[in-house]
C-alpha positions as CSV (number, residue, x, y, z in Angstrom):
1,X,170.2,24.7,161.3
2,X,171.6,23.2,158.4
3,X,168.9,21.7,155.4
4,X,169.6,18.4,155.7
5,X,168.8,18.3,159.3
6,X,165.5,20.2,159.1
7,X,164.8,18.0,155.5
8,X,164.5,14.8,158.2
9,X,161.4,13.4,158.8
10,X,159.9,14.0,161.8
11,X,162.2,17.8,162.0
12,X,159.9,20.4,163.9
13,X,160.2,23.9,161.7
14,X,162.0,27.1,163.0
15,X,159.0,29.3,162.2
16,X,156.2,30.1,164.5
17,X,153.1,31.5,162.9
18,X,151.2,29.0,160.8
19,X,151.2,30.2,157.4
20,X,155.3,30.3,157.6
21,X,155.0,26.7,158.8
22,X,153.2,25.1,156.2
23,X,155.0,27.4,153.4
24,X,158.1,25.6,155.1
25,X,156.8,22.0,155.0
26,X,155.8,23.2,151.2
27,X,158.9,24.0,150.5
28,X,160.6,20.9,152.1
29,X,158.2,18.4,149.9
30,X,159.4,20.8,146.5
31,X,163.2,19.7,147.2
32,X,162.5,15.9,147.9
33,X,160.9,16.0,144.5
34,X,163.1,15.5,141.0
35,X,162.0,18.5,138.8
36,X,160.2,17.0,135.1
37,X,162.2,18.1,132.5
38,X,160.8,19.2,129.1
39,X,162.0,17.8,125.8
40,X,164.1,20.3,123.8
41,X,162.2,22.5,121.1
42,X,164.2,24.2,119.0
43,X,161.6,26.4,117.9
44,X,160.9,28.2,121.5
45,X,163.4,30.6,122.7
46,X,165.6,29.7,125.4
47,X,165.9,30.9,129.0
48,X,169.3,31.0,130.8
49,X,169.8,31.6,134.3
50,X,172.9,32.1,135.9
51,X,174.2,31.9,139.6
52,X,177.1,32.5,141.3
53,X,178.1,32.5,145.0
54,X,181.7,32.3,146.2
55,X,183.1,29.5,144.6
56,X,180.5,27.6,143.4
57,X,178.2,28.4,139.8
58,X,175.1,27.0,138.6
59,X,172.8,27.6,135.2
60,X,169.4,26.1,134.3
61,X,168.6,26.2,130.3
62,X,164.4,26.4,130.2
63,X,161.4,27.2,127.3
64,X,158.3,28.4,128.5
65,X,155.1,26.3,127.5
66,X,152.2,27.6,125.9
67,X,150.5,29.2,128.9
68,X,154.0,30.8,130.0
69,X,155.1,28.3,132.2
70,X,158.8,27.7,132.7
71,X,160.1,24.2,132.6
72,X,163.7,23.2,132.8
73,X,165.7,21.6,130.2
74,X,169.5,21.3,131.6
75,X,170.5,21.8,135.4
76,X,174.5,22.6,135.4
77,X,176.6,23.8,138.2
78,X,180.7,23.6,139.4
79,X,182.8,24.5,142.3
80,X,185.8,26.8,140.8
81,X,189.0,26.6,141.8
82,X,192.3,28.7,142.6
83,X,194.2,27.5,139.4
């Protein structure tokens, strides 16, 4: 089952037991909602986060918040190619 079909309204989830069904739905609300980025302090350290799969890389750039919170800055990522 590809995302976009179980991200449809109305889409029963693949799991079974309840707790795995309503982490599911949780999970499904996070990625319908834009992240809120922070404004860049230049005093906080930076984290980077790196990702790649195949042909495809992504970063994030983030600074945690006074009670250790992280909270993106930059989303990046690319599909590579054979050149």
């Amino acid at each position: 089952m590809y995302f976009d079909t179980i991200l449809q309204e109305d889409t029963p989830t693949p799991m079974e037991d309840e707790m795995s069904k309503h982490a599911f739905e949780q999970f499904k609300l996070t990625l319908q909602v834009a992240p809120i980025f922070q404004t860049l302090d230049w005093n906080i350290p930076f984290l980077v986060y790196c990702d790649a799969f195949g042909e495809t890389m992504g970063n994030t750039i983030s600074q945690l918040d006074e009670n250790e919170h992280d909270h993106p800055i930059h989303f990046a990522s690319t599909q590579l190619t054979l050149t």
